[in-house]
Each structure stands twice: as structure tokens, then as C-alpha cells.
C-alpha positions, 0 to 999 in steps of 0.5 A: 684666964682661959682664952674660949675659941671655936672654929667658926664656918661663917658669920654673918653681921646681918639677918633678918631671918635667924630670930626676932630683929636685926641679929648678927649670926654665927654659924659653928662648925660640926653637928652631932646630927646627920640629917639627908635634909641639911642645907649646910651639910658641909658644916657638918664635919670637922676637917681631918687635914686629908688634902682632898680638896687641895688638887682640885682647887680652881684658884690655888687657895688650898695649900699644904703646910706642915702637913695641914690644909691652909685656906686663902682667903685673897684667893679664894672665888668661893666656888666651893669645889673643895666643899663638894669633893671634901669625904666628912662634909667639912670645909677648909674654909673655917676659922678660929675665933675667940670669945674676944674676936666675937665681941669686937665685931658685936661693938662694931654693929651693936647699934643696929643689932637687936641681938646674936644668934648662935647657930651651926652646924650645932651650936651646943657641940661647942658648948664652953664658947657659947656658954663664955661668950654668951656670959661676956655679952651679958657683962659687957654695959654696952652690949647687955641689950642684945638678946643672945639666942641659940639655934639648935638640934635640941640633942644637947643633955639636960646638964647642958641646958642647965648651964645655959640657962643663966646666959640663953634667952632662947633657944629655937629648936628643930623637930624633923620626925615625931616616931622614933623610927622617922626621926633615926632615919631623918637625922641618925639620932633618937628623936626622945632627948630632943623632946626632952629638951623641948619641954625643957626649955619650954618650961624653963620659958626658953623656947623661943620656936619649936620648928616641924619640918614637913618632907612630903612622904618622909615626915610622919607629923601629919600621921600622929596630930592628935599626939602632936597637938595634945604634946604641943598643949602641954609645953604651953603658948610657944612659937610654932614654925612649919618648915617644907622641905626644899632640895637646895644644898642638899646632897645624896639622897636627899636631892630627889626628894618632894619638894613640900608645897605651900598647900601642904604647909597650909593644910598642916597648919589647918589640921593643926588649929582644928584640934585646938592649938590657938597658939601662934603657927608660922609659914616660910614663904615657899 
């Protein structure tokens, strides 16, 4: 039997923010996206042992052996110098776990679990463990009541959804731009796969959100509503999340970008209901 194993960035036993209930979180390492806006964006490489961070690390955590980058976790202050300075928006800080290391924390809080959200990075980039992991979950009598969700970018291919679907009860998924010329430049990637896999899922009764990001003078939602809503008619009654952008985590650009307010999240939500959606719209807390 194959053993399925994913390099993990951080998991979390609880949150209350990742989906419905109480949920344990797993966090993948490496996104196919690029986007300026991430909050995480040392999730987004995969660490190519280059040794960068290796000097500059304040408490001797980083070492070489056989040529490779080796992380302690008893040293570590996670102070996260080795995150900023690292050149592929990597860590050396992830670890290898196994469809079976993920079960045995799962027993450990099953009780006071409602279920697991796969996140990222991008979760779907390491499809085969979600894919095995999902499915033991699935099999297992004392863990079949956990709601097994993905949080994703929404580029994975139609075949992947496919083979999701058996296992996946939902799948929360991020828009950040509407044309596609916003969308390229807020995530590097065509922004037309992403809605095929929305109507996808939404059709398939596995959108668990839809989330619109509002970035004040990048987005383009605001410009295209009648678009917008007539599309969100048509996938039917789904969750919809209005997310502003804040600067915290980011880097680059990014970091000097608006800040989107609690006003403009409000007006967009206004907008949004008076051309007829009467489904469900979320707030953050800003």
C-alpha cells in the first residue's frame, strides 16, 4: 500500500475561522498562484536547500547536513528571519507528515472537532494526499462525522474536481479579480479556470463560499456588478464572503497598498442586493 505524505507548513487543532464549527486545519506547502495580496506568502515556494537562511539565523535552528537545510524545532524562537530573507517565498520550517500521522492527531481531538479544513498554500497542488486522506477519513467509524473541507484557489482542472468529489464536502473558494486582466496581475494566473470550477462546484452542491476580495483601486468587482450578480444567479443560493484587503503579511508591492474599509465592504454588499441577490453576504470584522 502506498504511504501518501505532504510537506505540511502548520496545522492548527483548532479554529473557528476556516469553515463551519470547530475544525482542525491543515495548512500545505506551495500555491501555483502568485498573488501580491497573500498573507502567507512564505507558503508559497517549496524550499530548494539553498542555505540562505542557514547564517542569519539568530537561535542556530538552521543547520546543514548532507547538503540539505535541516530545521530544530527545540531551538527555534520562530522569529521568522529565515521566512523573510528566504528568495522562493519558502520555509525550512515544514514537515513531512503522512496520511496516518494526520489521523492520529484527528482521534486525539475528534470530539470536539466538527471537522478538517485543508488549506495552503494550495491545498489541491498536493491532490493525492488530500485525495487519501479525505477518503481514510471517510472510512474511519469514529471519525465519519467530520465534514472534510477544502480551502482553495480554485485553478485545480475540472478532472481533479472530479475526483474530489466522492470524498470533499465542500470546497470554499477565492475570486480576487472578475476581467481577466485583473485577475492576471492580482495572482499570475487566468482567472477563466477559476470560474469554471466555481459553476463546477456549484453545481455539483460543493461550494461551501465563494469569496470576492475588495483591494480599494485594484479590484475591478465594483465596476462589473450587473456581470457579477447575473453569474452569482446562476450558481445558485451559495455563501458569498466579502473579503478587504488588509497589508498584514504581505510583502512587496502589496504592503503599500489601501487598506479596504468596513464602509466599502458595506457599500459593495449594498450594491450587490440591489440587483437582486438575496442570498447569504458575509462581513470580516475589519
Amino acid at each position: 500500500m502506498k504511504i501518501w505524505q505532504a510537506s505540511v507548513s502548520r496545522l492548527l487543532t483548532f479554529s473557528c475561522v476556516d469553515g463551519p464549527g470547530n475544525r482542525l486545519v491543515l495548512f500545505l506547502q506551495g500555491c501555483n498562484f502568485h498573488c501580491p495580496t497573500c498573507h502567507n506568502p512564505h507558503t508559497i515556494g517549496r524550499c530548494d536547500h539553498c542555505g540562505e537562511c542557514v547564517p542569519g539565523c539568530p537561535a542556530t535552528a538552521l543547520s546543514w547536513q548532507d547538503g540539505r537545510v535541516v530545521w530544530n524545532d527545540a531551538l527555534c524562537t520562530h522569529c521568522d528571519h529565515c521566512l523573510a530573507v528566504c528568495p522562493r517565498s519558502a520555509s525550512p520550517k515544514t514537515r513531512t507528515m503522512t496520511v496516518a500521522d494526520v489521523i492520529d492527531v484527528l482521534r486525539r481531538y475528534a470530539l470536539l472537532l466538527t471537522g478538517i479544513t485543508v488549506s495552503g498554500g494550495e491545498a489541491t497542488t498536493q491532490l493525492p494526499f488530500v485525495l487519501a486522506l479525505f477518503a481514510a477519513i471517510k472510512a474511519a467509524p469514529d471519525l465519519a462525522h467530520l465534514t472534510c473541507l477544502v480551502d482553495s484557489n480554485g485553478y485545480l482542472p475540472e478532472e481533479g474536481w472530479q475526483k474530489l468529489l466522492p470524498v470533499c464536502d465542500g470546497v470554499m473558494v477565492d475570486l480576487k479579480g472578475w476581467q481577466e486582466p485583473v485577475h492576471q496581475a492580482l495572482t499570475g494566473r487566468s482567472g477563466e479556470r477559476v470560474r469554471h470550477a466555481i459553476e463546477f462546484l456549484a453545481r455539483h452542491h460543493r461550494l461551501a463560499e465563494l469569496r470576492l476580495l475588495h483591494i480599494p483601486g485594484r479590484s475591478d468587482f465594483e465596476h462589473h456588478l450587473p456581470e457579477l450578480v447575473a453569474w452569482l444567479q446562476q450558481l445558485g443560493p451559495v455563501p458569498l464572503r466579502l473579503n478587504g484587503f488588509r497589508q498584514h503579511g504581505v510583502r512587496g508591492e502589496a504592503a503599500n497598498w489601501l487598506a479596504a474599509t468596513r464602509s466599502e465592504l458595506e457599500q459593495l454588499e449594498s450594491s450587490i442586493r440591489n440587483l437582486g441577490w438575496r442570498g447569504s453576504i458575509t462581513l470580516p470584522a475589519l
